[in-house]
C-alpha positions as CSV (number, residue, x, y, z in Angstrom):
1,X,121.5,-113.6,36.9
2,X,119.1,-116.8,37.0
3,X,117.1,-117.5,34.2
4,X,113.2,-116.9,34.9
5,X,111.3,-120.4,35.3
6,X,109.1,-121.2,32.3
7,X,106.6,-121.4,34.8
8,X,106.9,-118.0,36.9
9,X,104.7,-115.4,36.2
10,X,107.1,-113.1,34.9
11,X,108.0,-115.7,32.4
12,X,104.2,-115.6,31.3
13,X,103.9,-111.4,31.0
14,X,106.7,-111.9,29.1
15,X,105.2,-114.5,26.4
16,X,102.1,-112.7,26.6
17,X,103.4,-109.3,26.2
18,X,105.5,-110.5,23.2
19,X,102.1,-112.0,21.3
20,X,99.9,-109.2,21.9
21,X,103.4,-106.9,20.1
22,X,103.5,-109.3,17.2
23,X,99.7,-109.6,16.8
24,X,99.8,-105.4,16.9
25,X,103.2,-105.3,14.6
26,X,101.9,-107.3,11.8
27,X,98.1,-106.3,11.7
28,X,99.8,-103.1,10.9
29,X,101.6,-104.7,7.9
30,X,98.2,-105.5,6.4
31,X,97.6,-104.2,3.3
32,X,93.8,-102.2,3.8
33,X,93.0,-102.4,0.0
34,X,93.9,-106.6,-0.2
35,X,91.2,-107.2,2.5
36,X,88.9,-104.8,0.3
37,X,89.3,-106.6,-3.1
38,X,88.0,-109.7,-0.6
39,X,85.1,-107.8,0.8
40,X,84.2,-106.3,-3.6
41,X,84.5,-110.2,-4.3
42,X,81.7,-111.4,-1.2
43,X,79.6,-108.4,-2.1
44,X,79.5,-109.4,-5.8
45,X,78.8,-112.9,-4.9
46,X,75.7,-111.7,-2.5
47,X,74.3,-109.6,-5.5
48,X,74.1,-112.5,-8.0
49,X,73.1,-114.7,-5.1
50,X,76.2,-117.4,-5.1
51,X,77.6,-119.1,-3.0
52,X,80.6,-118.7,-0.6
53,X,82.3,-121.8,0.3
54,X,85.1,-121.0,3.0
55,X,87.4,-124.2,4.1
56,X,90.3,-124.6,6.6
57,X,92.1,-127.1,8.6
58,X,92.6,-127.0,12.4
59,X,92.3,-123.7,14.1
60,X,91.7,-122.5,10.7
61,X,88.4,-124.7,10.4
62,X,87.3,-123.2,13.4
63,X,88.0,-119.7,12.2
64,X,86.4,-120.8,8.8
65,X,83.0,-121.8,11.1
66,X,83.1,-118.9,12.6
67,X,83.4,-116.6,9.4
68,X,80.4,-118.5,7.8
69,X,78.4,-118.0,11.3
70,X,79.2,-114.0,10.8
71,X,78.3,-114.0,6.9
72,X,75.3,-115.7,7.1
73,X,73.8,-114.3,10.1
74,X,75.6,-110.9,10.7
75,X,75.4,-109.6,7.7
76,X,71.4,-109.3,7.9
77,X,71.2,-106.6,9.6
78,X,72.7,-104.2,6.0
79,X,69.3,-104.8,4.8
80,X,70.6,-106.5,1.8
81,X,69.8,-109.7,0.2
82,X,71.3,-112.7,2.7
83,X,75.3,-114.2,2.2
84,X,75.1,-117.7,1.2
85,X,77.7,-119.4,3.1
86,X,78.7,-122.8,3.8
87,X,82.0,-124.0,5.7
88,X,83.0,-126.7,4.2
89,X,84.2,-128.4,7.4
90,X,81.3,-128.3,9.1
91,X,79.5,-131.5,7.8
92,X,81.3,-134.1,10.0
93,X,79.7,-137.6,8.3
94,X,80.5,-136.6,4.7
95,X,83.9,-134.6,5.8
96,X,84.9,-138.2,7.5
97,X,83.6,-139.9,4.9
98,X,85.4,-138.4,1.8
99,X,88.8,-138.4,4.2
100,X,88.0,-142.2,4.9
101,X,87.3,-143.7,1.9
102,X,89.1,-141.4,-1.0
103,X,91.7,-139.8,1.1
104,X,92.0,-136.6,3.0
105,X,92.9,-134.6,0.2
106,X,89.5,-134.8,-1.6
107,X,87.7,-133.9,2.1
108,X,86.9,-130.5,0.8
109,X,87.1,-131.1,-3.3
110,X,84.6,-134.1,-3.0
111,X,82.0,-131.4,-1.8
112,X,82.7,-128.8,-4.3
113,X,82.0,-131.1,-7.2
114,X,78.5,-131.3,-6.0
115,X,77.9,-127.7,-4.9
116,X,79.9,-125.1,-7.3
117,X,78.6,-123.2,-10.0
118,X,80.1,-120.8,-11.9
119,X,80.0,-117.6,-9.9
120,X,80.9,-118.6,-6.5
121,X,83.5,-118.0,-4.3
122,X,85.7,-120.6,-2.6
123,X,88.0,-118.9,0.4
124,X,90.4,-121.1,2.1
125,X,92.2,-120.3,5.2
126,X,95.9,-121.8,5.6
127,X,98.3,-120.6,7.8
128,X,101.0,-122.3,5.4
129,X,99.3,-122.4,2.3
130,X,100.0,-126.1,1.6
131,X,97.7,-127.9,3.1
132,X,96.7,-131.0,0.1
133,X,93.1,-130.6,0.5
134,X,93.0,-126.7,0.3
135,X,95.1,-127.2,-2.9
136,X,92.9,-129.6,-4.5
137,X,89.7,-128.1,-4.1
138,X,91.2,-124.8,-5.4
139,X,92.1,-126.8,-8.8
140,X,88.4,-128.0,-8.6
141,X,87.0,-124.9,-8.0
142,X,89.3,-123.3,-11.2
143,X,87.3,-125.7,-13.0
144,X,84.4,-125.1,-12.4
145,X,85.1,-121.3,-12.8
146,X,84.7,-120.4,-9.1
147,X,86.3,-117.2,-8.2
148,X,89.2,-118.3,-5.1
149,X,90.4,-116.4,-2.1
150,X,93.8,-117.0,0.1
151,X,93.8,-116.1,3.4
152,X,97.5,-117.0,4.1
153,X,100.9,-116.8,6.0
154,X,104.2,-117.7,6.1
155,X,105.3,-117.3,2.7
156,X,101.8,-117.9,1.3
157,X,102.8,-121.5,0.1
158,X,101.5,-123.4,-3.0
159,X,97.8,-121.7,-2.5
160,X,100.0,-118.1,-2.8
161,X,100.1,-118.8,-6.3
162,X,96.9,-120.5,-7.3
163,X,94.2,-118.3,-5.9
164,X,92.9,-115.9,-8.0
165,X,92.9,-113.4,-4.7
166,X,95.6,-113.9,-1.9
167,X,95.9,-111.9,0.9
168,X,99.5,-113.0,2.8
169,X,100.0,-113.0,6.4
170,X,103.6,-113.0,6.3
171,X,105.4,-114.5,9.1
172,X,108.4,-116.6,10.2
173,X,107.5,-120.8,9.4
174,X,105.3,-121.7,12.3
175,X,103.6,-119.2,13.8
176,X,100.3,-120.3,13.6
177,X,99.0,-118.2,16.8
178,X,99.9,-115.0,15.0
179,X,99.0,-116.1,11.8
180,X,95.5,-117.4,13.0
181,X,94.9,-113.9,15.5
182,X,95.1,-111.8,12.3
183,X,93.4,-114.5,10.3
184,X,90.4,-113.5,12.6
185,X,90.7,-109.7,12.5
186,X,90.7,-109.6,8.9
187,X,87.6,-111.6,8.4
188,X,85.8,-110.1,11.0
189,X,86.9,-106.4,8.9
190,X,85.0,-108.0,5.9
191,X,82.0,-108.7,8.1
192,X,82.1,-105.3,9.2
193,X,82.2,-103.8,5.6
194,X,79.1,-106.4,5.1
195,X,76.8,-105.0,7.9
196,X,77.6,-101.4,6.7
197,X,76.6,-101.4,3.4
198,X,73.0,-100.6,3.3
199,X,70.1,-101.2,1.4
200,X,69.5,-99.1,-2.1
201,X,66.2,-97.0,-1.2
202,X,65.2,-97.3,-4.9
């Protein structure tokens, strides 16, 4: 028997077929009470009225954008006080500009130091939990006694062990896709939760 041509079309139900399984197989590994210790951590930080600084690199800055798009608008509609959220990848010129002239490592760190209060929530989002910035704005944000969040996978990395809340994505080493499609389920779950609290009538 031939093997199928990477391009043929069955060779393309077949890698489709076998993401969507994966995506379905490990969302079920997700552990339901780790994604609500995140969403008791955003709702505290909504009632004191702190901030929620969410970072990522790559696809996971993108998925970071479109968490903070979700917080801050979304979430309006519980009737509650508004999320303060900020992507920390978002602001291009001074993103650039601390990668430029200090070095890419202090692209999300050099923001924190002007922003964080004690209180506030950093969540990073990190496929492999190593990336150097993501690590050194967690050590800044320990510092400055900001409460920190993991969304990871693979083994969870370096970040696995310095966030004060990490919720793993375990994987095999380099499967960002899969990584990054649960990635966007969970956050969009603690949205959800967001929206459906409600308003106390007293």
């Amino acid at each position: 028997m031939q093997p199928i041509p990477l391009h043929s079309p069955d060779s393309a139900t077949a890698v489709i077929s076998t993401h969507f399984a994966n995506v379905r197989r490990v969302l079920t590994h997700v552990q339901v009470r780790a994604v609500q210790r995140i969403v008791d951590i955003f709702r505290d930080a909504r009632e004191r009225g702190s901030f929620i600084y969410i970072a990522g690199n790559g696809g996971s800055s993108s998925t970071a954008s479109h968490w903070v798009n979700d917080l801050g608008k979304a979430t309006k509609r519980s009737g509650r006080r508004p999320l303060k959220a900020m992507c920390l990848s978002d602001n291009v010129s001074w993103f650039s500009a601390l990668s430029n002239d200090e070095g890419y490592e202090r692209s999300f760190a050099g923001q924190l130091e002007n922003f964080a209060t004690p209180g506030d929530v950093l969540a990073c989002i990190s496929a492999s939990g190593n990336s150097p910035n993501l690590v050194r704005a967690v050590e800044v944000a320990r510092l400055a006694k900001v409460t920190t969040v993991g969304l990871l996978g693979f083994d969870g990395g370096a970040l696995k062990r310095l966030v004060d809340e990490a919720l793993c994505v375990e994987t095999e080493k380099g499967m960002y896709e899969l990584v990054e499609d649960v990635h966007a389920a969970i956050c969009h779950a603690v949205t959800r939760c967001l929206i459906a609290d409600r308003a106390d009538p007293n």
